[in-house]
C-alpha positions as CSV (number, residue, x, y, z in Angstrom):
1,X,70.8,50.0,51.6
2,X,70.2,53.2,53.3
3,X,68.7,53.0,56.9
4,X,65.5,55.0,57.2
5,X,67.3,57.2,60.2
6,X,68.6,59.3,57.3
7,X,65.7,60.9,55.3
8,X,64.1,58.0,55.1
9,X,61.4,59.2,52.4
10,X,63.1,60.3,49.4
11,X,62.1,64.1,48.9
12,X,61.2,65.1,52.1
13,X,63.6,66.4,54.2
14,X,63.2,66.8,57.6
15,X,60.8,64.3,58.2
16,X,59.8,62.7,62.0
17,X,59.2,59.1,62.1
18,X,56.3,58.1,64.7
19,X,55.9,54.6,66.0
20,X,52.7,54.7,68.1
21,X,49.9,52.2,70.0
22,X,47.0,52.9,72.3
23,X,45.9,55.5,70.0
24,X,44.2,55.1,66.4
25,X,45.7,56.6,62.9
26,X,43.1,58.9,62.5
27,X,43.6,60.9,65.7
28,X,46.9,61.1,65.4
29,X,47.1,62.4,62.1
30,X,44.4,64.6,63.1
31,X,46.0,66.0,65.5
32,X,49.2,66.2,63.4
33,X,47.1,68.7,61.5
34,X,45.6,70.6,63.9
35,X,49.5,71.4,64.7
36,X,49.6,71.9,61.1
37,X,52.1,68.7,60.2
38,X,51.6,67.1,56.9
39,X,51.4,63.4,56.8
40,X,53.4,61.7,54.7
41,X,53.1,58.4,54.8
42,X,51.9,55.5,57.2
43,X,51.8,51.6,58.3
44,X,50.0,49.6,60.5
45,X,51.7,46.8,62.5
46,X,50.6,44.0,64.5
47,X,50.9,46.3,67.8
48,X,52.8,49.1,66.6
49,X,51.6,51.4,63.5
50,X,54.0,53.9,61.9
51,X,53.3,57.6,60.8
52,X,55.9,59.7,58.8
53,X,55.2,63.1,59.0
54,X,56.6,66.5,58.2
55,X,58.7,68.2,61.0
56,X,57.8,71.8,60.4
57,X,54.7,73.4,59.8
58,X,53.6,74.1,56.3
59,X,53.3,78.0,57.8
60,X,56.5,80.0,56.5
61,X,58.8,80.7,60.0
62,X,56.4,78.1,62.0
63,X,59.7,76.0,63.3
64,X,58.4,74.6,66.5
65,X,58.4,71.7,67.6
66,X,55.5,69.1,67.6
67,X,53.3,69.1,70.5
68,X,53.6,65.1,71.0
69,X,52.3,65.2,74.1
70,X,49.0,66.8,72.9
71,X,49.1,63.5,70.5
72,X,49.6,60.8,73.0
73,X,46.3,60.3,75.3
74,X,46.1,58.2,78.1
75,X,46.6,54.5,77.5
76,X,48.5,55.3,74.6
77,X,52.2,55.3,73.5
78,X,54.7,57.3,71.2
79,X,58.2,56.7,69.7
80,X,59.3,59.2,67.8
81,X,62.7,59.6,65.8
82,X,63.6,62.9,64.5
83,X,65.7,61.7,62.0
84,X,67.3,65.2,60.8
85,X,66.2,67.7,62.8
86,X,68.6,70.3,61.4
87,X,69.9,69.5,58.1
88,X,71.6,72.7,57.2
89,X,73.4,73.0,60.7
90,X,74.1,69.0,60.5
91,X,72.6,68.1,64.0
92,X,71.9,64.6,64.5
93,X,68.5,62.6,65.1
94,X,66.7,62.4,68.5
95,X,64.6,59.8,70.3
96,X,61.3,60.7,72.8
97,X,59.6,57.9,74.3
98,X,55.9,58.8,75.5
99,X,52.9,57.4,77.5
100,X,50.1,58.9,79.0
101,X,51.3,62.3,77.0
102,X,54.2,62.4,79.1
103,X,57.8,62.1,77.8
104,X,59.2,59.3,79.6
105,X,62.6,59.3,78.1
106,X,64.6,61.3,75.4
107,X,67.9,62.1,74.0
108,X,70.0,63.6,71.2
109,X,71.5,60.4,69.5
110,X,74.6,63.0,69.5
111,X,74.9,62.5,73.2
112,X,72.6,59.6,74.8
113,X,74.1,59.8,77.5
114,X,72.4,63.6,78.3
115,X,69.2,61.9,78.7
116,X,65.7,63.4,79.9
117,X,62.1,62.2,80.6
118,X,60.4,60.7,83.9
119,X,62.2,57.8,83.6
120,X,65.4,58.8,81.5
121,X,67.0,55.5,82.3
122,X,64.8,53.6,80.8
123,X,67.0,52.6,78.1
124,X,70.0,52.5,79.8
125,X,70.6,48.8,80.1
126,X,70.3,48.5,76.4
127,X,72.3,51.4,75.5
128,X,75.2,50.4,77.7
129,X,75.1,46.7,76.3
130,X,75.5,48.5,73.0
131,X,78.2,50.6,74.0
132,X,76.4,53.7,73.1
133,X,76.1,55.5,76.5
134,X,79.7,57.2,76.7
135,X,81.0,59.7,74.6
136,X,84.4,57.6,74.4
137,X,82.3,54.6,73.0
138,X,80.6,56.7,70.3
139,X,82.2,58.4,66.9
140,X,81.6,55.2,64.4
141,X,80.2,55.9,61.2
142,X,77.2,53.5,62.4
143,X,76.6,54.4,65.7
144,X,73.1,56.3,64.6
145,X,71.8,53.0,63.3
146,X,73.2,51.4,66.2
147,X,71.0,53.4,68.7
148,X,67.9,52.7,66.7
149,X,68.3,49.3,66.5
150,X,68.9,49.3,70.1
151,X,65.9,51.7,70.7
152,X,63.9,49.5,68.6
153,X,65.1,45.9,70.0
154,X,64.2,47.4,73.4
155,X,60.7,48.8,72.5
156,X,59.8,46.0,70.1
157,X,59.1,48.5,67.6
158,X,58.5,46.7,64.1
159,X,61.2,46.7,61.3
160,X,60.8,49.4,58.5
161,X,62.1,48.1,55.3
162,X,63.2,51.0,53.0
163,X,64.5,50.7,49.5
């Protein structure tokens, strides 16, 4: 079985996996396409839902990032996963962790242990426990699945089954 960290809708490349709570489905996907971010498919959990969404813009040369912060009012949370945020230059996914609309923590799963956020240390217990956190410690061919299981153990973000 393929894990869903690699393109985990078939078709859609590029595509950013959103776990999110304290905020409903429709603002979030309405503010996905304010920022002009197709929707792609969603889930609702007991406490987290899930929102799969296009990465870029559906405007030719718009390649900025999503404005999560803009999506992630107060009392709310975001987990996102950019699960292949460069396909053709083969750059590995990423991990932001948001409350308030303020990135708490954040790294390239190609080196965790570069971390940003208010609190990028968050995590660090789990990832160490892991062996993710040092650049000696990382180069299996599993080690992306690793840090989302990890991420997602930590969080207690619901299991996504994919096919």
């Amino acid at each position: 079985m393929k894990h869903w960290i690699h393109r985990p809708l078939p078709h859609h490349e590029e595509t950013n996996v959103v776990f999110f709570r304290g905020t409903s489905l429709d603002a979030l996907t309405q503010g996905l396409l304010d920022q002009r971010r197709r929707p792609l498919a969603y889930g609702k959990g007991a406490e987290w839902g899930v929102l799969m969404h296009d990465m870029f813009s559906w405007d030719s040369g718009d390649c900025g990032l999503t404005e999560y912060g803009r999506l992630c009012p107060a009392g709310s949370e975001l987990v996102v996963f950019e699960t292949e945020p460069c396909i053709a230059k083969a750059h590995g996914p990423s991990f932001q962790y948001l409350r308030d609309g303020r990135l708490f923590a954040g790294f390239s799963f190609e080196t965790p242990y570069y971390r940003g956020g208010e609190e990028p240390d968050l995590l660090l217990p789990a990832l160490t426990a892991a062996r993710l956190i040092r650049p000696a410690d990382l180069g299996r061919d599993d080690d992306e699945e690793r840090i989302v299981e990890t991420i997602t153990g930590f969080l207690s973000l619901p299991e996504l089954e994919m096919p």
